[in-house]
N, C-alpha and C positions, 0 to 999 in steps of 0.2 A: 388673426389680423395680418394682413398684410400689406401692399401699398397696390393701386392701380396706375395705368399709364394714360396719357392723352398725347394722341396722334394725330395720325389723318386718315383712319377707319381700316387701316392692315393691320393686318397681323405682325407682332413684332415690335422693333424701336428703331427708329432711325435719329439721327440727326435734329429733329422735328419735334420730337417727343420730348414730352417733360413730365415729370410724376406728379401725382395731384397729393397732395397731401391728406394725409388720413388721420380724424383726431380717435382713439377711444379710451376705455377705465381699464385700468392691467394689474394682477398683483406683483408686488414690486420683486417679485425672484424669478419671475416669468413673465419681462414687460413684452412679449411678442407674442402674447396671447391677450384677448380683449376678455371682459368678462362685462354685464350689464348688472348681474345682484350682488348682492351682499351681507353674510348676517352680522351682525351685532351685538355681542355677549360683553365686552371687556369694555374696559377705562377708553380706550381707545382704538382707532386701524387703523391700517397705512395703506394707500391705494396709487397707483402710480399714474399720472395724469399724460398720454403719449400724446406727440405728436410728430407723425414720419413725412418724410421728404419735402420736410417747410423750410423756407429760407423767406427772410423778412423781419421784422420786429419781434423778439421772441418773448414780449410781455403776452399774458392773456387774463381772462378774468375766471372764475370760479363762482357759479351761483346755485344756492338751493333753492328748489323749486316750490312756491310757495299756494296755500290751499289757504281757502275760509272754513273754520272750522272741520278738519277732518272731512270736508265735502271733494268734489271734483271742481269745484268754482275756481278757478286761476286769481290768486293776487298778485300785487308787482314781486318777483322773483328776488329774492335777499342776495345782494353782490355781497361773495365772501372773502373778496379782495386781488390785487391783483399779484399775478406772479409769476416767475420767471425760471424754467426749469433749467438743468444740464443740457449741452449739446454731445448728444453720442451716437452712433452707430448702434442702432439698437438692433434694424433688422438685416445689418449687413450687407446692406445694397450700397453704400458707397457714401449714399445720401447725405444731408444733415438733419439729424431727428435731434427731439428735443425729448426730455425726460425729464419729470418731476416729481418729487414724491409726495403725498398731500396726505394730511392726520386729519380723521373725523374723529371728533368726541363730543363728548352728551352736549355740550353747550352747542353745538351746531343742529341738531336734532328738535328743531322748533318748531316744523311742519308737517304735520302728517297728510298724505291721501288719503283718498277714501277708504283704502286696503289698509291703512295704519301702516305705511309706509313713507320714507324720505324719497326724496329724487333730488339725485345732482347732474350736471353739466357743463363742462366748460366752450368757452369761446374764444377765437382769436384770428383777428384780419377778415371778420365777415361768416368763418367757419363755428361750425357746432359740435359737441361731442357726443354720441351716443347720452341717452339717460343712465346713470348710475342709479340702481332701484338699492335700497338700502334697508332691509328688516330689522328691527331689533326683539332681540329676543328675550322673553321674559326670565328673569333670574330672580333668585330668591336674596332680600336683603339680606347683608352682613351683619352680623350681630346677632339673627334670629336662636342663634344654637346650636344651630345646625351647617356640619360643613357640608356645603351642597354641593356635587359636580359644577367646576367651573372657579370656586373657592378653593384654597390652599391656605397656608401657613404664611405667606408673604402677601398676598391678595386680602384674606381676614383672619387673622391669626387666632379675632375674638373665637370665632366658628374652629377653627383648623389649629389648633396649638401644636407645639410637637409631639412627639411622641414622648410625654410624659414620664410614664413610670422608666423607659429604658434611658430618656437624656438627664431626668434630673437624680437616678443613680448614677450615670457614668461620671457628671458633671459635681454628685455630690452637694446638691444645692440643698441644704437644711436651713439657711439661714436668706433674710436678705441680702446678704455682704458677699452670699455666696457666687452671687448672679455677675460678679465681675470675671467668670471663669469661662461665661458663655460669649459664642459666638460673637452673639448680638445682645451684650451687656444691656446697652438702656431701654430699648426694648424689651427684652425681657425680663430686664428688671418694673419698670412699670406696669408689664402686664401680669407679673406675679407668674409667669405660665406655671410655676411649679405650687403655689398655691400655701405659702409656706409664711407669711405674713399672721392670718389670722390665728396659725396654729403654736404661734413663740412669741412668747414674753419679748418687751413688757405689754399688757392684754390693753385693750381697749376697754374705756370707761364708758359713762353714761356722757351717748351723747356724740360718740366717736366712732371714727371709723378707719380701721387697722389696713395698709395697705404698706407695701417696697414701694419705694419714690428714689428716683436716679439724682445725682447728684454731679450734673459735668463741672464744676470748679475745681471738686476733688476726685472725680472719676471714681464713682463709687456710688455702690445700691445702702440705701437706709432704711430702716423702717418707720415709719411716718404714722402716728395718730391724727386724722385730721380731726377738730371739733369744730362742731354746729349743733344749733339752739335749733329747738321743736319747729321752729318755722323757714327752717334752712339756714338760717344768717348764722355766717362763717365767722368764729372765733380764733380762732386761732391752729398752732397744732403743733404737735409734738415729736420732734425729731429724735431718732436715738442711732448711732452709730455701732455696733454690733462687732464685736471683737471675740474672737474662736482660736487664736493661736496658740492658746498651749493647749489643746484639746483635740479630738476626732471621734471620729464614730467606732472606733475600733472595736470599743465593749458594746457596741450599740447604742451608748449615750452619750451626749452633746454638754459641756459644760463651757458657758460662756459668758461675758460681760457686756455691762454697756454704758455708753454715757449720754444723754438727751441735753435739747437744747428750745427751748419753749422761745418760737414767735407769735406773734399777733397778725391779725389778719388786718389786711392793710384798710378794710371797711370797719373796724372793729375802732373805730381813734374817733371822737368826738371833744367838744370843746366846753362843754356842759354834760352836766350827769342826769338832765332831763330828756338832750337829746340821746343819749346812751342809753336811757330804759325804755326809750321810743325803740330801740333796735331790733327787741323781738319781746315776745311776752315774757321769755325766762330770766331778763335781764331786769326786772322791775326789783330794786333794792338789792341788785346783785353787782353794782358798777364800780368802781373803785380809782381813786385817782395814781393814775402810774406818768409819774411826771408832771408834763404839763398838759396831757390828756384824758380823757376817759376812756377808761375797757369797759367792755362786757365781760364778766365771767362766771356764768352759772352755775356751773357745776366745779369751780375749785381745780381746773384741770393747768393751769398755769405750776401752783405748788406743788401738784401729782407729776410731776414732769422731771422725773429724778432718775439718775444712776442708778442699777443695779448689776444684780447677774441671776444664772437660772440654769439648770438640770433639765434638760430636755434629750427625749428618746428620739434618735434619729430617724424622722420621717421617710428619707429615704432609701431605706436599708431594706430588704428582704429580711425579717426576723420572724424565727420558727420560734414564737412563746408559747406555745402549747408545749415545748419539750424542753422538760425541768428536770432536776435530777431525781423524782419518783419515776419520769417515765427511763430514766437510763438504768434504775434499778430493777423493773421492772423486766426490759431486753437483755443485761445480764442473768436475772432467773429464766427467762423463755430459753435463754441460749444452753442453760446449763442444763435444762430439763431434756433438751431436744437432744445433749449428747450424751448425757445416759442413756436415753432409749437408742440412739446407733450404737454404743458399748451394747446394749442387752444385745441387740438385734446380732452382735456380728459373733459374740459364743454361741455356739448353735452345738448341741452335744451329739457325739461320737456317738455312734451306730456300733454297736457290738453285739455280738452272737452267742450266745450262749459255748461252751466248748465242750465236746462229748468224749467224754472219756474210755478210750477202749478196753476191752476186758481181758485178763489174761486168761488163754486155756492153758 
């Protein structure tokens, strides 16, 4: 891109001459090159909207170009508002350009051409900008399982966790409580990256489901039983706080405490015990008055909701259990067998010759 001149038909510029102003689409680290396409992979992009040697009201508008259905049919064009960029010397002609940076994301992607593409444009003081053609490109949803080019660990972590077996040894994560060590504590405390919720006491009952749940009041990962009835309807759940301090992985086992604390789920509160065993099928003769309300509680998980402690082998440790002490007994005899035979091997017996005894004459 760059700008043209308006004269009186020579060569050159005099006095006479005034620059005509040039609108086009730039990417924003290289606004002195125009660009017309564009692909579309991410959350969002950033496109720099130029406009060189304008002087005049430096509002303009922003519109996407609008289709019927996926056709080439024109409907009225969706104004996306109006706006007003930076005055800068962009292309260092002296001039005054104007510079703006403008964010497409999915919400603005409402109309496709016939190609299954967007087109943008802007305008300002009667002028127009080049079409901005805008692709997007097919990507594979997050969550599927798969980290797929394009996804990462901060993009979908569900797909892309970290590197597992080498963070949650370095970091030493065996517990939930552990997860206050990482990085990115509530995060990965609620996403469990290291997987270690459903594998430590206290276990999950009937009806429950064992996950780490962050706790910003007291900045700190828990482990959480949530409980729900056969028909989803949330009961309540069971917090427990997870205490490892006089202990480590040092023998390779984990000895630790805990103490729980049982809430109710805030749908779970009724004002009759009729309407309490409407709540789900497993609630029928299971309601109970707590206060001046009714619970649900099917499965007894409110009194299961207790202190304890537990003996757990440390998840993440590299342990060689295959070598016990038969196998070390066993590498002591290999070793002793192997150096008697270098003893045999290394007496090797003297070569001697018979001696001939001379005769006297």
């Amino acid at each position: 891109a760059g700008f043209s001149e308006q004269c009186d038909g020579t060569s050159g510029c005099n006095a006479s001459c005034q620059f005509v102003p040039e609108l086009y689409w730039a990417e924003t680290d290289v606004p002195t090159v125009s660009v017309l396409t564009k692909s579309y992979a991410n959350p969002s992009i950033n496109l720099a909207a130029v406009i060189l040697s304008y002087s005049g009201d430096d509002s303009f508008h922003i519109y996407q170009r609008a289709y019927l259905l996926g056709s080439d049919f024109l409907a009225a064009d969706k104004d996306l508002g109006v706006y007003s960029g930076a005055v800068s010397n962009v292309n260092g002609d002296g001039s005054g350009d104007e510079y703006y940076i403008f964010t497409i994301n999915q919400t603005m992607l409402t109309s496709k051409n016939s190609d299954g593409d967007y087109e943008f444009y802007f305008e300002i003081n009667g002028l127009t900008s080049p079409t901005l053609i805008v692709s997007e490109l097919e990507s594979a949803p997050c969550g599927d399982g798969i980290c797929q080019v394009g996804e990462d660990s901060t993009t979908c972590p569900a797909d892309c966790p970290i590197d597992q077996p080498s963070a949650c040894v370095q970091l030493e994560i065996n517990l939930c409580s552990d997860y206050v060590r990482s990085t990115n504590p509530e995060g990965d405390c609620n996403l469990d990256l290291c997987d270690v919720a459903k594998q430590t006491p206290p276990p999950a009952g009937i009806g429950q489901t064992d996950k780490c749940q962050w706790d910003s009041s007291n900045v700190q990962c828990n482990k959480a039983n949530l409980v729900t009835s056969s028909n989803g309807a949330s009961i309540g759940s069971c917090t427990s706080k997870e205490d490892s301090r006089n202990d480590d992985c040092s023998d390779g086992f984990l000895s630790y405490s805990w103490s729980s604390n049982w809430a109710w789920a805030t749908s779970n509160n009724f004002t009759t015990e009729q309407l309490c065993e409407s709540y789900s099928p497993d609630c029928v003769g299971k309601c109970s008055l707590n206060g001046t309300v009714w619970r649900c509680d099917p499965y007894a998980s409110q009194s299961s909701c207790q202190a304890g402690s537990s003996v757990i082998p440390c998840p993440a440790q590299v342990q060689l259990g295959f070598f016990d002490w038969r196998n070390v007994i066993a590498v002591v005899i290999i070793i002793f067998v192997l150096y008697i035979l270098l003893m045999k091997k290394k007496k090797v017996p003297k070569n001697s010759s018979p001696k001939v005894k001379s005769k006297k004459k």
